[in-house]
C-alpha positions in Angstrom: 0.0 0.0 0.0 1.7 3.3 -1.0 1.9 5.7 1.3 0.1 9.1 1.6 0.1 12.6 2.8 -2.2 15.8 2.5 -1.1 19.1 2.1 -2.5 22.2 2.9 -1.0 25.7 1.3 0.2 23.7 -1.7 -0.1 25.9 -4.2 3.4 27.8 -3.3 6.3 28.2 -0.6 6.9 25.4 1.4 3.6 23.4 1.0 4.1 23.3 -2.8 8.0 21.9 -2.0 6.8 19.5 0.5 4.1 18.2 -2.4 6.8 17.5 -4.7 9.7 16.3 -2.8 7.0 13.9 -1.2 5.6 12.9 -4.6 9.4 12.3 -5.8 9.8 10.2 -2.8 6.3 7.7 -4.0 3.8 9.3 -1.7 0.6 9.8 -2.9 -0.2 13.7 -2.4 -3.3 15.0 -1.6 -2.5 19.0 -2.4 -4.5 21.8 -1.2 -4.8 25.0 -1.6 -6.9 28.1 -2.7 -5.2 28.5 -6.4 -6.7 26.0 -8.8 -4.5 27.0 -11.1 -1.1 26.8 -9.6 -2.8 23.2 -8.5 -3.6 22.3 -11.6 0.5 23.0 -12.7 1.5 21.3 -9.8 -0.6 18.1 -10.2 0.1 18.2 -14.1 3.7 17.8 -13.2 3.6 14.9 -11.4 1.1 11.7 -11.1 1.7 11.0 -7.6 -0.5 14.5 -6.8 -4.0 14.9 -6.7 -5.3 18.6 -5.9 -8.2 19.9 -4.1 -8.6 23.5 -4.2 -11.0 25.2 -1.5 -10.7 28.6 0.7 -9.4 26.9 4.2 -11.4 30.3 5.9 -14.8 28.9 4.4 -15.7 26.7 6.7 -18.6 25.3 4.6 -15.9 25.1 1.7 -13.6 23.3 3.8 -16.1 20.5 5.2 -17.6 19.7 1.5 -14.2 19.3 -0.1 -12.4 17.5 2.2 -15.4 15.4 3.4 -15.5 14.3 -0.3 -12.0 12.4 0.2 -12.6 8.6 -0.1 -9.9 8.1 1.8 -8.2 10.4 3.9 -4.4 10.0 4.0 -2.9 9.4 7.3 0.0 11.8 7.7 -1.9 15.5 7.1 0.3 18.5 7.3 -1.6 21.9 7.8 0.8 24.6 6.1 -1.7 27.3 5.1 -1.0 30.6 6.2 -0.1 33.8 5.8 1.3 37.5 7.2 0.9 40.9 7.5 2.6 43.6 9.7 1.0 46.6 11.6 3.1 50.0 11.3 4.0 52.1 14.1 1.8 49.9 17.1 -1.8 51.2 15.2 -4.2 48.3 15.8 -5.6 47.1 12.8 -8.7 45.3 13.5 -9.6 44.4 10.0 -5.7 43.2 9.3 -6.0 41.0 12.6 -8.8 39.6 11.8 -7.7 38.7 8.4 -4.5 36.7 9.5 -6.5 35.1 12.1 -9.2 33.7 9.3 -6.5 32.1 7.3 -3.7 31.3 10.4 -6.2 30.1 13.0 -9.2 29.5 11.9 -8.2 28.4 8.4 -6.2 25.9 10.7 -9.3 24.9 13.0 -12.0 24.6 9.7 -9.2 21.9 8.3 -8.9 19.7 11.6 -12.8 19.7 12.4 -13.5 19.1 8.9 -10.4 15.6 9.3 -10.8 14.9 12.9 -13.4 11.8 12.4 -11.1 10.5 10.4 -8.1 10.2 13.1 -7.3 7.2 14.5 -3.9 5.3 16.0 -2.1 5.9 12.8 -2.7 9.7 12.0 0.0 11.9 12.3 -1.4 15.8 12.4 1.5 18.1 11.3 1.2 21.7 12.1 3.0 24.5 10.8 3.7 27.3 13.2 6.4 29.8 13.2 9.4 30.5 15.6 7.8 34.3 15.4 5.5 32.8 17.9 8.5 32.4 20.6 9.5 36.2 21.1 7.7 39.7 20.5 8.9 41.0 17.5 8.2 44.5 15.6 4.8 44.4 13.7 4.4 41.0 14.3 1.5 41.8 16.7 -0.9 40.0 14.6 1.2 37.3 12.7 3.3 36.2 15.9 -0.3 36.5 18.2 -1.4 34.1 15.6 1.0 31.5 15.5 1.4 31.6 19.2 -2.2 30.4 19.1 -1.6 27.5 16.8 1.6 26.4 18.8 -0.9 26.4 21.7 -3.6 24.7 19.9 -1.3 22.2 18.6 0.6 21.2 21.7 -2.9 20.7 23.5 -4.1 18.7 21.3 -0.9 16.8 21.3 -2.0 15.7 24.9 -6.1 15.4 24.4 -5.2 13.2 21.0 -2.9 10.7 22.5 -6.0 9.2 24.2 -6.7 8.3 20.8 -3.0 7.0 20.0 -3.0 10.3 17.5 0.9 11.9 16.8 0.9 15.5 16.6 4.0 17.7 16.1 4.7 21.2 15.3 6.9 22.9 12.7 8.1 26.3 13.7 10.2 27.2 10.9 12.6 30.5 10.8 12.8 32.6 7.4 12.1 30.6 4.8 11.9 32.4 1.2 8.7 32.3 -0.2 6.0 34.5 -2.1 4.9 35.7 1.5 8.6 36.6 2.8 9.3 38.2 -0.6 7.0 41.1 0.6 9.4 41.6 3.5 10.9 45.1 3.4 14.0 43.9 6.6 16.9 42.1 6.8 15.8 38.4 7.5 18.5 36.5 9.3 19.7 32.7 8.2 16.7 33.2 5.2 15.8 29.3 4.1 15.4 27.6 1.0 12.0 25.8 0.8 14.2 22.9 -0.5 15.8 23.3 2.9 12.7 23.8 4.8 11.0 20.7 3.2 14.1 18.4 4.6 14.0 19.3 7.8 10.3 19.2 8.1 10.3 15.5 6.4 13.5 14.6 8.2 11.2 15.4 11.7 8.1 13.9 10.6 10.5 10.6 9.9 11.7 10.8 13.4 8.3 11.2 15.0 9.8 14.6 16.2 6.7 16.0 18.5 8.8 19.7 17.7 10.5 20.4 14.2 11.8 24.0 14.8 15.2 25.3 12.0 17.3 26.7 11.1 18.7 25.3 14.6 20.8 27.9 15.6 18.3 30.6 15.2 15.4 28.9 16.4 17.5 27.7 19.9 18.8 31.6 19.9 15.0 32.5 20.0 13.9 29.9 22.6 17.2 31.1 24.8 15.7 35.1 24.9 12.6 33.9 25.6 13.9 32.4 28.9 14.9 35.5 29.8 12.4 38.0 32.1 9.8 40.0 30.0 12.1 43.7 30.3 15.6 41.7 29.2 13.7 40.1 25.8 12.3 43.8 25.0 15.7 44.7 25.3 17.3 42.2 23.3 14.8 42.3 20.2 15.3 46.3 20.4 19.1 45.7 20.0 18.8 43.1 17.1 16.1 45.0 15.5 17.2 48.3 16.0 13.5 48.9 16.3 11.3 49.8 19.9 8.9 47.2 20.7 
């Protein structure tokens, strides 16, 4: 029996890299994303992928599509997301909310719309960010939001091992994509998706329960955020040049 993964966000960056390097590997690839036509180009390419294209924010959209899978692959890695900065500390509501649909709920619509399908062999792969780990300047709504699927993600690491359910969480660094293209700042140790898609396969192989690279940053990270709240202001200030 061949062996199969779903994809969400696979219609660019590191969802569309983990498609093909899976697909190159014999997987079976379910790919999905909101682009049909960047599906249709990635599923033309190679046989081993099968796309579904639906908006991960409808809720309705999400259900019917992914309810219609015959049968539902048992590693599923929910990549979709996306990012937008605030200027100057102004609260945008609108531009919260917006990363929220796609980063949280997005995430949320895709795992109710699975979850009856989950037994002792699914593996639930979650794609976070190591943004979530530190505050960062005009990150207030993109970090906020990944710090909530790290949370989500780790709980349900506990509540699904009752069901013999394996859940890990990916908390990439920079990692160049059409999202970080937008960037207008220096982004430190910036990734490959090549790059990104071996480690995240290499940890999924492993059973890793946390998949966080490019190591050095992402440990550099996790060390500030040990430190008290007034010393990580003051570290982030330094490396960004930027008040928090």
């Amino acid at each position: 029996m061949s062996k199969q993964v779903l994809i969400t966000g696979a219609s660019s960056g590191i969802g569309k890299q983990l498609a093909i390097d899976y697909a190159n590997e014999g997987w079976k690839v379910v790919g999905c994303g909101q682009n049909a036509e960047r599906l249709r180009a990635l599923s033309d390419a190679n046989a081993n992928i099968n796309t579904v294209s639906f908006d991960v924010t409808n809720n309705a959209d999400v259900h019917e599509k992914l309810d219609a899978l015959t049968d539902v692959p048992q590693l599923i890695i929910l990549n979709a997301g996306t990012c937008e900065y605030i200027e100057h500390g102004q609260i945008d509501v609108e531009l919260f909310r917006r990363v929220y649909e796609v980063n949280i709920f997005g995430l949320l619509n895709c795992i109710e719309a699975l979850q009856s399908s989950f037994d002792e062999n699914t593996h639930l792969v979650i794609v976070g960010s190591t943004a979530s780990y530190i505050p960062l300047p005009r990150a207030e709504a993109y970090g906020s939001s990944k710090a909530a699927v790290a949370y989500i993600a780790n709980t349900l690491a506990v509540d699904l091992a009752k069901k013999g359910v394996a859940v890990s969480l990916v908390s990439p660094g920079f990692v160049k994509t059409p999202l970080t293209d937008k960037n207008d700042f220096a982004m430190p140790m910036l990734m490959t998706p090549e790059f990104a898609s071996e480690k995240i396969r290499q940890g999924i192989a492993a059973g890793k329960k946390e998949i966080h690279f490019p190591l050095k940053f992402s440990l550099f990270l996790k060390f500030i955020a040990l430190l008290p709240i007034r010393l990580q202001l003051a570290t982030v200030k330094c490396m960004t040049g930027k008040t928090t």
